[in-house]
MIDREN-674812 format. One record per residue: x, y, z of N, C-alpha, C in turn. Coordinates in pm, whole numbers, plus 50000, padded with zeros to 5 digits. Example, Ala and Ser with C-alpha at 12.3 -4.5 7.8 and 13.67 -1.06 7.14 Angstrom:
// residues 2
513194943150780512304955050780513204967050780512854977550708513674989450714512905000350787
// end
This chain:
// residues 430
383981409031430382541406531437382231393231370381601381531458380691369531330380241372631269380381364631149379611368130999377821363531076377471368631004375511364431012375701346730906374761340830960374431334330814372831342330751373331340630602372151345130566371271333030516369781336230520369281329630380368911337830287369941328530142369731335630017368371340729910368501350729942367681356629827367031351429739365701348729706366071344129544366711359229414367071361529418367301377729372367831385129430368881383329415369871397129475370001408629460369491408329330369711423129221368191424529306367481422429333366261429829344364971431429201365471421129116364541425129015363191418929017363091406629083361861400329058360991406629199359761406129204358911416629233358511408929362358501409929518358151413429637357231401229624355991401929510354601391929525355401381929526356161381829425356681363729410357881357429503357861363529605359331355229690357781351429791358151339629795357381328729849357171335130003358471330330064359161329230153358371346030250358561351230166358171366430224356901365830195355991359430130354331362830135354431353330268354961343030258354531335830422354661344530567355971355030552356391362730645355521372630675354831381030559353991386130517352471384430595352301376130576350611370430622350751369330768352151361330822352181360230966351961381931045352831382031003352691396631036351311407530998350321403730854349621409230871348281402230945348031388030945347251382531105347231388831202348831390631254348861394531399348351408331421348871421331314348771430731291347121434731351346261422931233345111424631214344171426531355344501413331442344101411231592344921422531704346041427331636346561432931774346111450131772345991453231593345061465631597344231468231692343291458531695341301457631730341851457931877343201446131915343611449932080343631462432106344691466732049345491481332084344591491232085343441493432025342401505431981341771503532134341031491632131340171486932218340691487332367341831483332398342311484932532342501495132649343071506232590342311521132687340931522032751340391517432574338751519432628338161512532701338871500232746338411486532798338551490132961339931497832955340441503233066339811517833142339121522033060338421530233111337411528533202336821520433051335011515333136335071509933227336911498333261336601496433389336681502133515337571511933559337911519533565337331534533651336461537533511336141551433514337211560833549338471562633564339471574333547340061571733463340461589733417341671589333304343261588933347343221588733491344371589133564344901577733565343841566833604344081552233573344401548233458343651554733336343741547333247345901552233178345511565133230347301567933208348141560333250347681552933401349051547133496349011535733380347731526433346347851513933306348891510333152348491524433091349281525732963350431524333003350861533933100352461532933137353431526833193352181517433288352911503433274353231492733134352171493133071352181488932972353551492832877353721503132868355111510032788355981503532832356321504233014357521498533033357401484433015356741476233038356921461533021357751462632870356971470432773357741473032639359201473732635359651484132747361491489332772362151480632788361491468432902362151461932969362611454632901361991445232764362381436332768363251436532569363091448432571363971452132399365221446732433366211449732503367771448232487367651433032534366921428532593367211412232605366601403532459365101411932423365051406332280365851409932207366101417832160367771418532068368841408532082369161411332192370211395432217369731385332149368361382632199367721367332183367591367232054367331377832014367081377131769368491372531741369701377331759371031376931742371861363831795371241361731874371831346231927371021331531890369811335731884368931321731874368331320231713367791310531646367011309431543365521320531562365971329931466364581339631476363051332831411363201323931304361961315931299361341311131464361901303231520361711297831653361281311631742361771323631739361341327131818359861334831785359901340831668358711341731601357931338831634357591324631595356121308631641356261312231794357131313531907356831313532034356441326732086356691337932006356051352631993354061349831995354001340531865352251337831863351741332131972352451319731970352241309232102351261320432241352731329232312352681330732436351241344332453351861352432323351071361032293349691357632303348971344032214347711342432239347211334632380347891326532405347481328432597347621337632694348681345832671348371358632788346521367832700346201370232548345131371832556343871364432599343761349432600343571341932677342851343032811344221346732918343431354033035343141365633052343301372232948342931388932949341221387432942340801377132833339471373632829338781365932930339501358632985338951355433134338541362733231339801373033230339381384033368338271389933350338011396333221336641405133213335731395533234335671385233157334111374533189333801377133327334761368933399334591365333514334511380833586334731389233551334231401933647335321404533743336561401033753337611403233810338941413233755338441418233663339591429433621339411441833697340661445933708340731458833754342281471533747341871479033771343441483633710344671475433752345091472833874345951463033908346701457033788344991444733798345081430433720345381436233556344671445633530344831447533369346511453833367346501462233473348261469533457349161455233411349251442933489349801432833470349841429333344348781423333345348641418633192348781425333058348961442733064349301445532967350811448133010351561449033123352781445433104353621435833056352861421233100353431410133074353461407332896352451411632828351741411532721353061420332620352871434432626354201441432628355581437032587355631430532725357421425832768357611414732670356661402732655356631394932577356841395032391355751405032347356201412432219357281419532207358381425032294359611430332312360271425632277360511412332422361301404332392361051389232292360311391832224360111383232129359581386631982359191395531990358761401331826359891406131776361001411431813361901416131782362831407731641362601395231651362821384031553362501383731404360871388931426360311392931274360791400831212361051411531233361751425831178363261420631170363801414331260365051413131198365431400731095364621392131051364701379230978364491390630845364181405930805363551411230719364811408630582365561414130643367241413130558367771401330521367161392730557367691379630551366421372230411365581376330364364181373230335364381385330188364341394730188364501404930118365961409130043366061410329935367731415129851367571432429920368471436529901369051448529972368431461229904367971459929755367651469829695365901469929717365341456629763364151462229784363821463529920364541465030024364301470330163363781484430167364001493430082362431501330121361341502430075361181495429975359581489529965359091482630047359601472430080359291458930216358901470830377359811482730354359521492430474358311498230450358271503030314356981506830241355431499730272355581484230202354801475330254354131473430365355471471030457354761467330624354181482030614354341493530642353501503430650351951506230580351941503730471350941499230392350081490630450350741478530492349831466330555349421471730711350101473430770349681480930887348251492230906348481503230792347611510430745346171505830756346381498130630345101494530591344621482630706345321476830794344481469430887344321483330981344681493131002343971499231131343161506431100342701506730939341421517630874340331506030974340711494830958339411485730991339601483231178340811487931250340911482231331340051489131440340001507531401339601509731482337761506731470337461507831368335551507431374335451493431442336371481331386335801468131442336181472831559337071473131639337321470531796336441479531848335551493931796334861500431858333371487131881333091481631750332111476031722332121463131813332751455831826333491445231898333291446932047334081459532082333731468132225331831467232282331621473632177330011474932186329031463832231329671448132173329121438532186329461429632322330801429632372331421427132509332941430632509333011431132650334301437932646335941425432574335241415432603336041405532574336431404132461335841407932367335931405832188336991408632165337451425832169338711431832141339661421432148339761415632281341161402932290341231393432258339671389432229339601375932137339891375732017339721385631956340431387231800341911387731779342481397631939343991392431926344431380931931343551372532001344141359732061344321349631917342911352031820342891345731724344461352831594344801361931613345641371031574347201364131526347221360631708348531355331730348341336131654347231334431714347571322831654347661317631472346971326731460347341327731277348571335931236349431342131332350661344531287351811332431295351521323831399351901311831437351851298731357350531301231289350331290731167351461296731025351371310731006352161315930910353411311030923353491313031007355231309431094355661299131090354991286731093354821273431075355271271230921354561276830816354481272830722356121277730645356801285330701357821290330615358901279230645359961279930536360741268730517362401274830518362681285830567363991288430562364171288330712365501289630748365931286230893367001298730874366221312230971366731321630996367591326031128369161317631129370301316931170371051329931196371301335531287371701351231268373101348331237373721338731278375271334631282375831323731209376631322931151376941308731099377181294631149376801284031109377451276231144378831270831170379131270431346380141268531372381271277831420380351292331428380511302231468381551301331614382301311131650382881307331804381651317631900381211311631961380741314232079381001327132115380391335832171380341349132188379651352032366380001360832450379631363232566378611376832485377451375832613376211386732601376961401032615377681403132697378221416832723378771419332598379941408832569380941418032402379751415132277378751406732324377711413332209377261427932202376751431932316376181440432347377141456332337378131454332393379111466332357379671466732191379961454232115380181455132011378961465131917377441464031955376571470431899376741480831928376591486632077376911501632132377921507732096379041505732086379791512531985380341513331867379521502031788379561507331606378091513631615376831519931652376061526931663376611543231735377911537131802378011552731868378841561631760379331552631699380581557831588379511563831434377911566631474377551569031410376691584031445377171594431398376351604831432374891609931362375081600631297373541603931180372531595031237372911585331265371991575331342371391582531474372391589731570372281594631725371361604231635371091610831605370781624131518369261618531499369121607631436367601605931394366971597931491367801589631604367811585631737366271599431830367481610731823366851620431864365491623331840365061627431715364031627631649363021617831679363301605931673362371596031692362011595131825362621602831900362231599432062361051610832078361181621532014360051638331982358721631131923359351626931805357961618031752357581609631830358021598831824356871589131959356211591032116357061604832135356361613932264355311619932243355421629432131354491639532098353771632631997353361627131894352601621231819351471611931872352261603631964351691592332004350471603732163351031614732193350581616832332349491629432247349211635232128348271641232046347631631032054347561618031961346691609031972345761601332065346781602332173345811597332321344981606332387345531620732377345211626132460343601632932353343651630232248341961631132164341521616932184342131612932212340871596132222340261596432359341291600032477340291604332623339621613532620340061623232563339321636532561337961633332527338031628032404336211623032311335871613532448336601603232443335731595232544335051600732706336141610532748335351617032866334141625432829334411628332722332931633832652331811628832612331901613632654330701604432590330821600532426331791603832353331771598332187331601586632241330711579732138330791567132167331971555032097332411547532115333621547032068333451538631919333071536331854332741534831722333201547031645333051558431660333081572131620334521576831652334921569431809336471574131818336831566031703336121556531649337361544831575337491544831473336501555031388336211563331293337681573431276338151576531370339431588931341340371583931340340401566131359341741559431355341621554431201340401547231174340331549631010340681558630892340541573530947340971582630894342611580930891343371582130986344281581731098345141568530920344881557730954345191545430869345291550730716343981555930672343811558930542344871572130491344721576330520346071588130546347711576530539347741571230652349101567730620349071559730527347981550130475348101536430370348141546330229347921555530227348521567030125349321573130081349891573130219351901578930228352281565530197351871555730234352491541330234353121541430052351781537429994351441542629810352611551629738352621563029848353701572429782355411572729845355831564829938356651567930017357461557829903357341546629852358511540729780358791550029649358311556629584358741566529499359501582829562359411587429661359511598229752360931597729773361251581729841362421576929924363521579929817363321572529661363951574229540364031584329495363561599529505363711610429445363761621729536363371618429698363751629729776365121624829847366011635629926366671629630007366201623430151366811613630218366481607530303366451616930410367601623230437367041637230582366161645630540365751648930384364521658630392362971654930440362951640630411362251632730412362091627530603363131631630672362941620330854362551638930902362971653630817362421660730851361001668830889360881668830749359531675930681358311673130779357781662830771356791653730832356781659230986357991662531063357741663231152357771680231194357921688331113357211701031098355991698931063355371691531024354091691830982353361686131098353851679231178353141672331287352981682631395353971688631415354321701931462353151710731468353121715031354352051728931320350441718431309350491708831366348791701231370348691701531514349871694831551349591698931729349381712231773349341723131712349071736531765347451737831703347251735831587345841735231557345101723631622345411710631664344481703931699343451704431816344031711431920343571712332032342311724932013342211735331913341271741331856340371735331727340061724031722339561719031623337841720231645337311723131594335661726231597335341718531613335451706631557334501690531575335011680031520334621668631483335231652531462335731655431300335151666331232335371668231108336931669731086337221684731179338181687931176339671680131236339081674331317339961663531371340301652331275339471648231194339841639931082341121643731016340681657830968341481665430853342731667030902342801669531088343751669731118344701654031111344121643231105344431628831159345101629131018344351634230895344941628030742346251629230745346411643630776347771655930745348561645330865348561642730964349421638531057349621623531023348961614430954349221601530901349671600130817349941611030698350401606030569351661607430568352521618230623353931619230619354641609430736354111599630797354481585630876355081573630778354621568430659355361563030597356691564730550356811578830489357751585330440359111584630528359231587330685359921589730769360731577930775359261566430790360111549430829360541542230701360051546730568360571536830474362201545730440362171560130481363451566730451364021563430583363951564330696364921561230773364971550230849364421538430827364551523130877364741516130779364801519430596364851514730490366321519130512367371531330563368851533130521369551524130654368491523830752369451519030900369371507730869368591502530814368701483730797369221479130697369461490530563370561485530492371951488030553372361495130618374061494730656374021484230775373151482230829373111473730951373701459130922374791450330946374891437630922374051425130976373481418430919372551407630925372341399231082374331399231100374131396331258373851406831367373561418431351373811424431457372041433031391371491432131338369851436731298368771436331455369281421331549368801422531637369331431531765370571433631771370801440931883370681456131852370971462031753370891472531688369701479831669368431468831622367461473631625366551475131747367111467131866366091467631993367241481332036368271483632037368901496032072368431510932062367871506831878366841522331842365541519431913365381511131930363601507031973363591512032105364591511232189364631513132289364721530532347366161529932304366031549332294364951556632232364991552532121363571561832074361961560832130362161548332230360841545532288360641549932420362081548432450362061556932613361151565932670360361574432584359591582732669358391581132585358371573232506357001569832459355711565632574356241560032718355251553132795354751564632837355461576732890355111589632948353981592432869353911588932702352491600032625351591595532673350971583932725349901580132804349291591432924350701587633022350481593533172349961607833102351021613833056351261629833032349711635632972349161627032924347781631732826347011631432949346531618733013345291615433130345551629733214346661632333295347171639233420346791653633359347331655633218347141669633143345761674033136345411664133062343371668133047342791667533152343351660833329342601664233404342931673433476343791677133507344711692533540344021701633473344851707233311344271715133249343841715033135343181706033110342241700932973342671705432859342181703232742343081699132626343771704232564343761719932577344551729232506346031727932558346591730532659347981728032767348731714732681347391704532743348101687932706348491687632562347701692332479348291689132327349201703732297348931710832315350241722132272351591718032357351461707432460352721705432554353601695432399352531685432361352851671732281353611682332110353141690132116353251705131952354611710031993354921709432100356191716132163356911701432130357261698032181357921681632182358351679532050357751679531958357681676131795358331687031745358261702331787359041709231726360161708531738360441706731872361771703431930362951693031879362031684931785362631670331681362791677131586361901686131535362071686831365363911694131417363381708331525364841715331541365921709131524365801696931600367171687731586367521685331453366731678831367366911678431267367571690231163366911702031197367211712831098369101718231114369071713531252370421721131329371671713731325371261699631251372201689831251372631686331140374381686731127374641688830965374631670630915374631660830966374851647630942373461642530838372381642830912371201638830904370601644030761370651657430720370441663530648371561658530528372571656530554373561649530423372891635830344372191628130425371871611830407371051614230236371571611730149370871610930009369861603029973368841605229875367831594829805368271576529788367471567629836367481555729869368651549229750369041549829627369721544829499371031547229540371291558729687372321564729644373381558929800372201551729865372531553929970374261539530006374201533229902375691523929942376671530029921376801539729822377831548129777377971556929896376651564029941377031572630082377251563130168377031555330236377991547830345378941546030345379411539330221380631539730187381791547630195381431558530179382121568430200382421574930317381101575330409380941577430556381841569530649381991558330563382281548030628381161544030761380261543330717379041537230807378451521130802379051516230662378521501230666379701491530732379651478530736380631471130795380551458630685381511454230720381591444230619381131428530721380301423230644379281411230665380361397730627
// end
């Protein structure tokens, strides 16, 4: 395997504190900009797709195009993080990103959107963040010493959080005023991740200088099978594909639901606030959790709990209860990703972060585009009770994996976790 090049740390040991590495508040800001604008997108875009619209059938197909543009283009961004300068691709992540929003804001002005035209553009839109965002997340290891990668997992969750407490009321509010806003804030989004991006000064090289040349295929199989030689990974692989089916298809399938009901969407954006505040809480508690629980109790738990909300949610009395339900289902979300993307990205080697990680992104996303379709088609078939106890089934079906699998459940508290690889023989030498 090529060595990665890295850039060095200032701190290896991990002692000096997250605020003060320069380098990472710049990384930092780019990612929470974009975050900030692509929230107010992401909230806003169903609904955008509705009103134009008027079906929930439509608004399912458009999501699910949207997903796949997502599929398509992971295993080629992976390559591209792993082969090219990930700074560079970063800045051209903002770049392309804020002109495809661009004409997203054109079409509505001009009165020419329609499912078609929007299916496109949130494919192209999609495919583009795939195959190009993939860069940020993997420059993370390279930016960060090894002992504080699950706080930094911690963090981005945190930062994420707390922009979507605000993302959903603004993009409802935004919505309210023209349909165009929502994408104009992305557009402004990308381009202040682009300025962030600009400003950083390390040159994030996945490979060394002078490296021998490598063909795409023995990249690509070299990843696929040191990932296959891992059964704890396939194991939480699993899991993550239950969660982003069923979690993500509870959530859609209450945001059409309210909206075929007339909520007005300010009020839907109200339960994504909840939704945020909840996880920017787990966020708070998940870097202490990671250190004193084990890591499989921790990719478990949460998703029994998501479990037993999808069976209550679909009986929920009113927006109250739906809240209460949104808290309980947001807070154990940090916990999952700072314990199990905080252990996969420490054994992961520096060069291979990009192919490795569009690999999980990919499997575990695979049927993520379906929670769209599956919600619209469900609630208009047989309305909401069916559709969300289908998404309650799905999630149980993850935690099971989890419970039934002796690997996953071995993975120890974050302090402990080089000594367990080690032993597993799961890390590689860099």
């Amino acid at each position: 395997m090529t060595d990665a090049a890295k850039v060095p740390a200032p701190d290896p040991a991990g002692t000096t504190p997250l605020r003060r590495n320069p380098e990472y508040l710049k990384w930092l800001s780019g990612d929470l900009l974009q975050d900030m604008g692509t929230g107010i997108g992401a909230f806003a875009f169903p609904l955008i797709t509705f009103m134009v619209t008027g079906s929930l059938e439509a608004t399912g197909m458009v999501a699910l195009v949207q997903g796949l543009g997502g599929l398509v283009g992971m295993i080629p961004g992976g390559l591209l993080s792993d082969r090219l300068e990930r700074r560079r691709l970063r800045l051209l992540a903002g770049v392309t990103g804020a002109l495809l929003q661009a004409v997203l804001v054109a079409v509505l002005l001009t009165g020419s959107a329609g499912a078609a035209v929007l299916a496109g553009i949130a494919f192209l839109d999609r495919l583009r963040g795939s195959l190009l965002g993939n860069a940020s997340n993997a420059m993370l290891k390279q930016i960060v010493p090894p002992a504080q990668l699950p706080r930094a997992v911690s963090v981005n969750q945190g930062r994420e959080a707390a922009v979507e407490m605000g993302s959903g009321p603004a993009g409802g509010a935004l919505l309210g005023l023209s349909l165009a806003f929502p994408p104009l804030a992305q557009l402004l989004g990308n381009l202040g991740s682009a300025a962030a991006t600009l400003a950083m000064r390390g040159r994030y090289r996945p490979r060394v200088d002078g490296a021998a040349p490598t063909r795409v295929r023995d990249d690509l199989r070299e990843a696929v099978t040191w990932m296959g030689r891992q059964p704890v990974r396939l194991q939480m692989l699993a899991i993550a594909c239950a969660v982003n089916l069923g979690a993500n298809g509870l959530i859609f399938a209450v945001l059409l639901d309210l909206a075929d009901a007339g909520v007005p969407a300010t009020r839907i954006g109200l339960l994504n606030t909840v939704l945020a505040a909840a996880i920017l809480l787990g966020a708070f508690a998940a870097p202490r959790l990671v250190d004193a629980v084990p890591t499989g109790i921790l990719a478990i738990i949460p998703v029994l709990l998501m479990a037993a909300i999808g069976v209550l949610l679909p009986f929920a009395p009113g927006m109250l209860w739906i809240a209460v339900a949104y808290a309980v289902l947001g807070f154990g979300i940090p916990a999952i990703n700072a314990s199990s993307q905080g252990f996969f990205t420490h054994i992961t080697p520096v060069g291979m972060q990009g192919r490795v990680s569009a690999l999980m992104r990919l499997v575990s996303s695979s049927l993520m585009p379906l929670a769209p379709a599956i919600a619209g088609w469900g609630l208009a078939l047989g309305g909401p009770v069916p559709a969300m106890l289908f998404f309650a089934a799905v999630l149980a079906a993850g935690a099971l994996v989890g419970l039934l699998g002796p690997h996953l459940r071995r993975v120890p508290t974050a302090p402990n976790w080089e000594r367990y690889a080690r032993e597993e023989g799961l890390s590689a030498e860099e």
